[in-house]
N, C-alpha and C positions, 0 to 999 in steps of 0.2 A: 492576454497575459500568458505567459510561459509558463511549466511546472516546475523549476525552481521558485521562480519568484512568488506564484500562488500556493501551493500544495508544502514547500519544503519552506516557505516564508521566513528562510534565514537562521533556522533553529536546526535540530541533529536529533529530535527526538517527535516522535507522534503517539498518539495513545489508542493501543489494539485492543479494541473493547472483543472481549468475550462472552458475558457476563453484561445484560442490557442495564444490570443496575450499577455499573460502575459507568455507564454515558454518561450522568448530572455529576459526575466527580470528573471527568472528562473538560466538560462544557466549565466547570466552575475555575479549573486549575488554569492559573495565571501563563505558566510555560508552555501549554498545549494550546499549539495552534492548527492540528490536522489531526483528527479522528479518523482511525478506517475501522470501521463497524464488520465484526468477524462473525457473526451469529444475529439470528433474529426471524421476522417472519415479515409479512407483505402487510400484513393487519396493522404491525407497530411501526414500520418504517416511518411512514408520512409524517406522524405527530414528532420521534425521534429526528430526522431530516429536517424539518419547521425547527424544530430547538435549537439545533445545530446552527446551523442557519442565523436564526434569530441572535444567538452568542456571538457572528462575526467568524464564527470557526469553519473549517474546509473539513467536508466527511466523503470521504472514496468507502462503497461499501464492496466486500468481496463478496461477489454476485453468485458464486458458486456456491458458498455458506447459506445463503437465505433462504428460507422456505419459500413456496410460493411463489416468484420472479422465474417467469421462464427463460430459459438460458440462451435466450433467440433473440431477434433482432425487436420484438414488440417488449422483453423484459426489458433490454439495455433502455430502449426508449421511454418505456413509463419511469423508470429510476431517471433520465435526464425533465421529465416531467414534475418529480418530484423536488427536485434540485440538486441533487448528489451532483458534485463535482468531478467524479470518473468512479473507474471501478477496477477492483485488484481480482483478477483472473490466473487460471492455467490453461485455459481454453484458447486458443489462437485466434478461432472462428468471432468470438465475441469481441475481439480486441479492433476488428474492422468495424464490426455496429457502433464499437463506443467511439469509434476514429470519425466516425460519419456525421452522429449525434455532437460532434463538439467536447467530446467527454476526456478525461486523463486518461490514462488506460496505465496501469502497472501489472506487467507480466510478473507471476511468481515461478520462479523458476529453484526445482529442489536438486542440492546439488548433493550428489550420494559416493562421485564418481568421473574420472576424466573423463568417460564418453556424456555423462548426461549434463558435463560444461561446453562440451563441445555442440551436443545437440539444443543445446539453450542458446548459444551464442548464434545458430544457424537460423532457431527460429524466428527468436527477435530480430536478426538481421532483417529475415522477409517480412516479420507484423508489420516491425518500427512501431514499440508502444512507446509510451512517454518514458516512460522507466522501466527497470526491473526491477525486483527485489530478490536477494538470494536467500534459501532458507537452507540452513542453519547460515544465520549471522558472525558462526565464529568458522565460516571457510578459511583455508590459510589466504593469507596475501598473494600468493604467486593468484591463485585465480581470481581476484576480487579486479588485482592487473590486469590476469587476459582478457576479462569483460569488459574493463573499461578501456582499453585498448583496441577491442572489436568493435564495440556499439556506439562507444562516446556520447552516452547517456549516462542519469543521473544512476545510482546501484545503492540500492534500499536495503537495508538486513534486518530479517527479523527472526525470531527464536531461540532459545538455548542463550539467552539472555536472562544471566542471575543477579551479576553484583553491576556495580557501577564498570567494575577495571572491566568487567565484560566490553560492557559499550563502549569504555573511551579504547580498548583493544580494535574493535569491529570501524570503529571512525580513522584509528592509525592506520590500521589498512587500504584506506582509500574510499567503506563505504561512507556515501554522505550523507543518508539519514537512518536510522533505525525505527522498526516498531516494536512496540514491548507494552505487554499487558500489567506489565508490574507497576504498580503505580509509585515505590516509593525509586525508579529507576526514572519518572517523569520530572523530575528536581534535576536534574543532569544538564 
């Protein structure tokens, strides 16, 4: 299965857990179909991942957040052990183990500046993750274009996401999904 079809399952929104006690408001919420779990440890993953799971729902964890998961080719593999469905990085090196393992891979890439759309656009050229995600989700549109005009990949936004006009601003744009921790932004 492709990562539109699995990971972005037709929707414009996923829910960025911060916060491990908003995952059971995650799992319960009718419109959330993709969790990427942003914080956490090695201890509670498994039982969280089984829930997840269990719910029917896709969770990408960002591997670099977690305690514990080493950031090597034996972390990526115990997280495909576990069941997580890919993993959101800024590490390049990690984006090849998750490519191996079968896993999604979304490159984060923070955009501050034209050279570091430019060196984002160079990287992922040579990973090839399944997607990116640009952070701040309220980049202008000219760049949200040159991304998806370089990579012709899926372009994920997340952050700096307050009100609703945010996100349906960040989807006019061209992104095609956003993450957002806000839960009353997860009704969109």
């Amino acid at each position: 299965m492709d990562f539109q079809t699995k990971v972005l399952a037709g929707g414009k929104i996923g829910a960025a857990i911060r916060r491990l006690e908003d995952i059971e408001e995650a799992i319960r919420h009718p419109k959330i179909k993709t969790i990427f779990l942003l914080n956490g440890d090695i201890n509670k993953l498994p039982s969280i991942v089984n829930r997840v799971n269990k719910a029917g729902k896709i969770i990408l964890v960002h591997i670099d957040l977690i305690e514990g998961i080493g950031k090597d080719a034996a972390g990526v593999h115990l997280l495909k052990r576990m069941g997580v469905a890919g993993i959101v990085t800024t590490k390049s090196n990690l984006v090849k183990f998750a490519k191996e393992e079968g896993l999604f891979v979304i490159q984060r890439l923070f955009i501050v500046d034209s050279e570091s759309v430019k060196t984002g656009i160079r990287v992922a050229s040579n990973i090839k993750p399944s997607a990116v995600e640009v952070l701040p989700a309220t980049v202008p549109a000219y760049v949200v274009s040159e991304i998806k005009k370089a990579l012709n990949i899926p372009i994920l936004g997340g952050g700096l996401l307050k009100t609703r006009k945010d996100v349906e601003e960040a989807l006019a744009k061209g992104i095609d999904f956003v993450s957002t921790s806000r839960r009353d932004l997860w009704e969109i």
